[in-house]
C-alpha positions as CSV (number, residue, x, y, z in Angstrom):
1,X,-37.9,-19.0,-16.3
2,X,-37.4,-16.3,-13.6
3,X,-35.8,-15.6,-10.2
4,X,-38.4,-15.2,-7.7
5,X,-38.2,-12.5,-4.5
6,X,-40.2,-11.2,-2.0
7,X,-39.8,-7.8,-3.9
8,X,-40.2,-9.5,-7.0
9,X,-37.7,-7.2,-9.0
10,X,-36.0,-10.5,-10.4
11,X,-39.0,-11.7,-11.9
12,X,-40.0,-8.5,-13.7
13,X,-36.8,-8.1,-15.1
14,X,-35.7,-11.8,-15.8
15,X,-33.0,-13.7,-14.9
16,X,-31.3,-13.5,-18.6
17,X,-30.3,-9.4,-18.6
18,X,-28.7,-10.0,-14.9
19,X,-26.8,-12.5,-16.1
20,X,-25.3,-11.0,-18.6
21,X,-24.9,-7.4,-16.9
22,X,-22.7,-9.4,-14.4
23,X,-20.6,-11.4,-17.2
24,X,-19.5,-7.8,-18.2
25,X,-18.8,-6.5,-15.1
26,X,-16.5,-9.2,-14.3
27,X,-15.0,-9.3,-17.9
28,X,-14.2,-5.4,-17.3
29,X,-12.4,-6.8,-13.7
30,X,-10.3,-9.3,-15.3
31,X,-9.9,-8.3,-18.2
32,X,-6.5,-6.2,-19.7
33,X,-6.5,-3.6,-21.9
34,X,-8.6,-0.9,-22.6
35,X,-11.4,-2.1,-19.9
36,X,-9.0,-1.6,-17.1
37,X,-7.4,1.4,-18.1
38,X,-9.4,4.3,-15.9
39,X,-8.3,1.6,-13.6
40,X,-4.3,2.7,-13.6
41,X,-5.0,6.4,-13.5
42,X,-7.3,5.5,-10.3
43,X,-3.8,3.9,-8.5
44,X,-1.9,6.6,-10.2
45,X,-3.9,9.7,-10.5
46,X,-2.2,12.7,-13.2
47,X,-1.1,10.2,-16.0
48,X,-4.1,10.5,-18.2
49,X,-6.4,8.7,-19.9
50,X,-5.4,5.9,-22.9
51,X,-3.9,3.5,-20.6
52,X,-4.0,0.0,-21.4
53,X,-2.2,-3.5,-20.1
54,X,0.5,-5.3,-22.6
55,X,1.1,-7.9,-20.1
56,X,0.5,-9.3,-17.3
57,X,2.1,-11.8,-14.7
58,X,3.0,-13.5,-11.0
59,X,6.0,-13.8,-8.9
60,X,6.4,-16.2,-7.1
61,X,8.6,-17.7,-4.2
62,X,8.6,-21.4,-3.7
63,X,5.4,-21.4,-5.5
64,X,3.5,-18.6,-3.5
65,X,2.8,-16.1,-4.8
66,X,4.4,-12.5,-4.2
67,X,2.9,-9.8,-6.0
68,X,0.8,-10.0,-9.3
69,X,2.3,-7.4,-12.3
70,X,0.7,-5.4,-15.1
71,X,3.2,-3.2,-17.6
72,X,0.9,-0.5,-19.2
73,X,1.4,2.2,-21.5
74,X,-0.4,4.6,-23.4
75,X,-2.5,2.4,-25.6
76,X,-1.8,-0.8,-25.2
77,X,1.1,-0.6,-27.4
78,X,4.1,-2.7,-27.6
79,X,6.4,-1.4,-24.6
80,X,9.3,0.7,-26.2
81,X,11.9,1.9,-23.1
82,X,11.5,5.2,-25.0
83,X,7.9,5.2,-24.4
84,X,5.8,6.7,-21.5
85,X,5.3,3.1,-19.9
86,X,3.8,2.4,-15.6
87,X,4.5,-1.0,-14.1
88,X,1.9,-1.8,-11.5
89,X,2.7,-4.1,-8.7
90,X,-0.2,-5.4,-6.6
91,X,1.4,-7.4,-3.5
92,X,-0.3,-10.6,-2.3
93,X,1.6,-10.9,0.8
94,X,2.4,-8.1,3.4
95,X,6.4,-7.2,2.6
96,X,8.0,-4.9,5.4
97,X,9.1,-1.4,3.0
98,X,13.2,-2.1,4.1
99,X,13.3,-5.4,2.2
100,X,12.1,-3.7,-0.8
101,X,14.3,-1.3,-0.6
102,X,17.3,-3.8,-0.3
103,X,15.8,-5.9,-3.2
104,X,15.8,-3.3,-5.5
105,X,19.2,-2.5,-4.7
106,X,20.7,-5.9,-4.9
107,X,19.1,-6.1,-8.2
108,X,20.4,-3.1,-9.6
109,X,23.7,-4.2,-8.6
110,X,23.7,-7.1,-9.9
111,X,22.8,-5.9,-12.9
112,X,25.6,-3.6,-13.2
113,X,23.7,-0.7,-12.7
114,X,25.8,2.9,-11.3
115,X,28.5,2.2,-9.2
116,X,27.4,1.4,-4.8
117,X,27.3,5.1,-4.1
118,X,25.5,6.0,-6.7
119,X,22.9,3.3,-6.0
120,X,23.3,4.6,-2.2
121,X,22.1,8.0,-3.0
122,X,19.2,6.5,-4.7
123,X,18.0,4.6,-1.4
124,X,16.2,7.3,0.6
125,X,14.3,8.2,-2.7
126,X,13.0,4.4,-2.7
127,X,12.2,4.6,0.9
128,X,9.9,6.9,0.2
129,X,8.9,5.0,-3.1
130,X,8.6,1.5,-1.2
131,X,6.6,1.7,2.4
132,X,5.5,-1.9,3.6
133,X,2.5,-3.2,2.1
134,X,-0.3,-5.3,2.9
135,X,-2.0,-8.1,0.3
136,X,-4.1,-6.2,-1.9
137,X,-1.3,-2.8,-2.1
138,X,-0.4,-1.6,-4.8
139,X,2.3,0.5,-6.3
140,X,2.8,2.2,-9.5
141,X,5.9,2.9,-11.4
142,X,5.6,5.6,-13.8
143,X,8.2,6.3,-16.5
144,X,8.6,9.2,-18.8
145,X,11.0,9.8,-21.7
146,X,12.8,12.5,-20.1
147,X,13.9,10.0,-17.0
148,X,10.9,10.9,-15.0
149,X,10.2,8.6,-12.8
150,X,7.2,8.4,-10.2
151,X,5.7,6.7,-7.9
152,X,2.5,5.8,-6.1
153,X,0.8,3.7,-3.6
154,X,-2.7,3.5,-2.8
155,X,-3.5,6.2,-5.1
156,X,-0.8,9.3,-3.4
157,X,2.0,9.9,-5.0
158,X,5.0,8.9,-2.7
159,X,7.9,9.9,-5.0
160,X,9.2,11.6,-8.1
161,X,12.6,12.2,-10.0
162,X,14.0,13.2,-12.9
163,X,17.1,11.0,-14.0
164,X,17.4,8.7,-16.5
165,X,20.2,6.5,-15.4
166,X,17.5,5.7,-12.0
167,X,14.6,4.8,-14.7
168,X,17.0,2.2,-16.5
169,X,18.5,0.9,-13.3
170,X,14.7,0.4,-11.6
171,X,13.3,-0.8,-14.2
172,X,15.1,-3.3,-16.0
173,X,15.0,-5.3,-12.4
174,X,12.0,-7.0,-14.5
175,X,12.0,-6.0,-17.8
176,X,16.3,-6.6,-18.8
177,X,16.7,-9.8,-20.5
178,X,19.0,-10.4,-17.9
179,X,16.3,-10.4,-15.6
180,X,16.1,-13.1,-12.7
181,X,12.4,-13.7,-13.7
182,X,12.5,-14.2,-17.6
183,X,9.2,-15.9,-17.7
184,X,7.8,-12.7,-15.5
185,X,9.6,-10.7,-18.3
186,X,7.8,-12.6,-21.2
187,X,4.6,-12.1,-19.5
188,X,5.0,-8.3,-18.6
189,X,6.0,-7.9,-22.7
190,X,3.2,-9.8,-24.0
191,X,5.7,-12.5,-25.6
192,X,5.2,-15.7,-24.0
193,X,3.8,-17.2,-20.9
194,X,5.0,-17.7,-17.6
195,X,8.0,-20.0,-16.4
């Protein structure tokens, strides 16, 4: 059996290799891992090659869905804080950059993070981290063992610092077991599914 055209391309080729070519270009879409990798250092250029996904997952508000998540490191290993690690964010819903900002900060407080003028002096270094974003945005958080932190949205880098106590305090808004989204958490690590 074969696809007819008017150029009839289809037919000389068959139907059978198209189908397949296009199973593994979407497999290499939706797929983690390895196959996405050159993907991250596309949204985060400078980080290098190696990258893979550990986990993946959703957030959602009253069932709709936020942003979509992907922790990667340096080959797909397990995530170690220690670790070069990114977590990629890509939003679903357009989110104003000032209510990020304040997120963040409510979060870090909560968790106990640096005292409120410490987390203050952090703010116009997320401003610059967090503009608003559209659905299909996406921002990268990239953490190196030295504190490094840097960030990136649609592909520019937007901000970068070197202090350790910031990378704990951002970061562990979703990967602390005291996180407000454990099932989020689960997924991110590769332990579980979502709640």
């Amino acid at each position: 059996m074969s696809i007819t055209s008017n150029s009839h391309t289809a037919e000389r080729v068959g139907w059978r290799p198209l189908l397949l070519a296009g199973c593994i270009a979407l497999a290499c879409v939706i797929g983690g891992g390895h196959a996405a990798a050159s993907g991250l250092e596309a949204r985060a250029p400078g980080v290098g090659a190696g990258w893979g996904v550990v986990g993946q997952g959703t957030m959602r508000w009253f069932g709709l869905a936020l942003y979509n998540a992907s922790l990667w490191t340096r080959g797909a290993e397990r995530w170690r804080p220690e670790r070069p690690f990114a977590l990629e964010i890509r939003y679903a819903r357009p989110i104003r950059g000032e209510r990020l900002v304040a997120a963040s900060l409510d979060e870090m407080a909560r968790l106990g993070f640096a005292d409120a003028a410490r987390r203050e002096a952090w703010r116009p270094l997320l401003v610059r981290a967090f503009p608003s974003v559209e659905p299909g945005d996406t921002i990268v958080g990239l953490a190196e063992p030295d504190g490094r932190v840097a960030f990136y949205h649609r592909g520019a880098l937007t901000a970068e610092l070197r202090d350790a106590d910031f990378a704990r305090a951002f970061f562990a808004i979703w990967l602390d077991p005291r996180t407000r989204e454990p099932g989020l958490r689960s997924s991110l690590l590769g332990t579980g599914d979502e709640g």
